[in-house]
Each structure stands twice: as C-alpha cells, then as structure tokens.
C-alpha positions in Angstrom: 37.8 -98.4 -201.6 40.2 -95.8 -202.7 42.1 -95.7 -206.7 45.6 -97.4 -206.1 46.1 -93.6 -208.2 49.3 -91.4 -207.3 46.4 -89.0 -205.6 47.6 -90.1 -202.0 46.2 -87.7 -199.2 48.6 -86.6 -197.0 47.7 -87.4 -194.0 47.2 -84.0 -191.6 50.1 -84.4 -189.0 49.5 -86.5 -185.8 48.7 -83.4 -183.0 52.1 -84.0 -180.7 53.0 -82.8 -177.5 57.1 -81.6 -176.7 57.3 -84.9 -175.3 56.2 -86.6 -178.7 57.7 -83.8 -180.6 61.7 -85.2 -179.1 60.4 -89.2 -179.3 59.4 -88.0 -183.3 62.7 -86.1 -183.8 64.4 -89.4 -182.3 62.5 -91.9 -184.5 63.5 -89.5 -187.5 67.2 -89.8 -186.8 67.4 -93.4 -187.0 65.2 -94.0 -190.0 67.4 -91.2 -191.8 70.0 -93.5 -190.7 68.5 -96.8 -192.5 67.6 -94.5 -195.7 64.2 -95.1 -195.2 62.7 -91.8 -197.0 59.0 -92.8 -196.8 58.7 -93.4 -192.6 61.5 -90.6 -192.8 58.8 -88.0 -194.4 55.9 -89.1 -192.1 57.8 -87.9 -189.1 59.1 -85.0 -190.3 55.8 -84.2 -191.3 54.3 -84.2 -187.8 57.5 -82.1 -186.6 56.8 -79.8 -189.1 52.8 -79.5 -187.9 53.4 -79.6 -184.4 56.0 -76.8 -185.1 53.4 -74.5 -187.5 51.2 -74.8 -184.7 53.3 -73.3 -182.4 54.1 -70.8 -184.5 51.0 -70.1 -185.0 49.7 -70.1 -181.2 49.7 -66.2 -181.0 52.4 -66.2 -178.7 54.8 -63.3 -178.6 56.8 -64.2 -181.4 59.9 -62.5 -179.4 59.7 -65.3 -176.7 62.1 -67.6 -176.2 60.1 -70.3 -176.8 58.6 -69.2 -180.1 62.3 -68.0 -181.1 63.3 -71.4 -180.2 60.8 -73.1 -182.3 61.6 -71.3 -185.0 65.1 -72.5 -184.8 64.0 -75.7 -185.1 61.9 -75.1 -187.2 64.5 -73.4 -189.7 66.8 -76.5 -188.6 63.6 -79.2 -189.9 63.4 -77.1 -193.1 67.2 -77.9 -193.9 66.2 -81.9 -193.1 63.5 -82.0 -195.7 65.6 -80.0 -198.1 68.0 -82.6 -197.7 66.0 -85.4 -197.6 64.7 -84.1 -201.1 67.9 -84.1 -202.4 68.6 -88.0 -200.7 71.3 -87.0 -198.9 70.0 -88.9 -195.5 73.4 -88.8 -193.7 73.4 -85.0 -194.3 69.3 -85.3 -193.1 70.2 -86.9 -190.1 73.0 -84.5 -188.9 69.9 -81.4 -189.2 67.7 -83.6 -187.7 70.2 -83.8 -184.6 70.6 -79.9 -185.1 67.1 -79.7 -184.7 66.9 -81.6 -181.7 69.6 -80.0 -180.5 67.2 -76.6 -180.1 64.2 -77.7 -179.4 66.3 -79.6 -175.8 67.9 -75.7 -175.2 66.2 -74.6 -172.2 65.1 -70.9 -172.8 66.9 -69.2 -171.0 65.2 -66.1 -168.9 67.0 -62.6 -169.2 68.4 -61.3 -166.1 67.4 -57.3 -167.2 64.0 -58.3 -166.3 
C-alpha cells in the first residue's frame, strides 16, 4: 500500500483523441461551474497532454492545425492560471475560449 503522504503521483494524462479532447473540454466547463478544483485539474491535465502531444507530433508547426492547437493550448494555459488563482467562473469562460478554437475548422488558403 502507498503513504497516505502529500507525495501523490500525478497521474500521466489519459492518451485522448479530438473526440475525447471536446467531451474533456466539456466535462471541464461544468465542473469549473460546481467549483470543483480537484476533478477540475484532472481534466485539464489530460487537455494539456493530449495538447503537448500534438505539439510535439513534428508536424509543421505553421499548419493550421498545429497553429490551432496552440491557441488552445495558450487559451488552457489561462484556465489553469485561473484556476490557480480560484477564480472558476473566470476558468470556465477560458475553458469555453478554448473550446471555442479547438471547434474552428482550419481553414485552407486559397493562394495555394
């Protein structure tokens, strides 16, 4: 068995598809909503990995899709800032922001 000690693991973040990543940013809203930090941190630390992982794919990091994940990424930042700070209404309004543009549908240049 493990020390009831403050030395908690944190846990790696739950691998998530775009799917999971919108049902995550969802479940986050509403339990900034209740106030409820702890279930509040576990989702926003599976955006957060699913996000780094991304970022981290090697894809051309002028695509739209990697310059849209790091808007959301910028936009989850702001939540856990927030969070930090308690102020979950303020949380909950990045969280939208963030699910705001991750929804944006790149959209292709017409020079090409």
């Amino acid at each position: 068995m493990s020390s009831p000690s403050r030395q908690v693991r944190v846990a790696e973040p739950k691998l998530l598809n775009a799917a999971e990543l919108i049902a995550n940013l969802r479940d986050l809203i509403v339990h900034l909503h209740r106030g409820n930090a702890a279930q509040s941190e576990a989702l926003l630390t599976n955006v957060a990995g699913y996000l780094k992982q991304v970022m981290q794919s090697g894809a051309d990091p002028t695509s739209v899709e990697m310059q849209r994940t790091q808007q959301t990424q910028f936009a989850i930042d702001e939540v856990r800032t927030l969070l930090t700070e308690g102020d979950f209404e303020g949380a909950a309004a990045a969280a939208r922001d963030a699910a705001k543009e991750w929804r944006q549908v790149p959209a292709k240049s017409s020079g090409d």
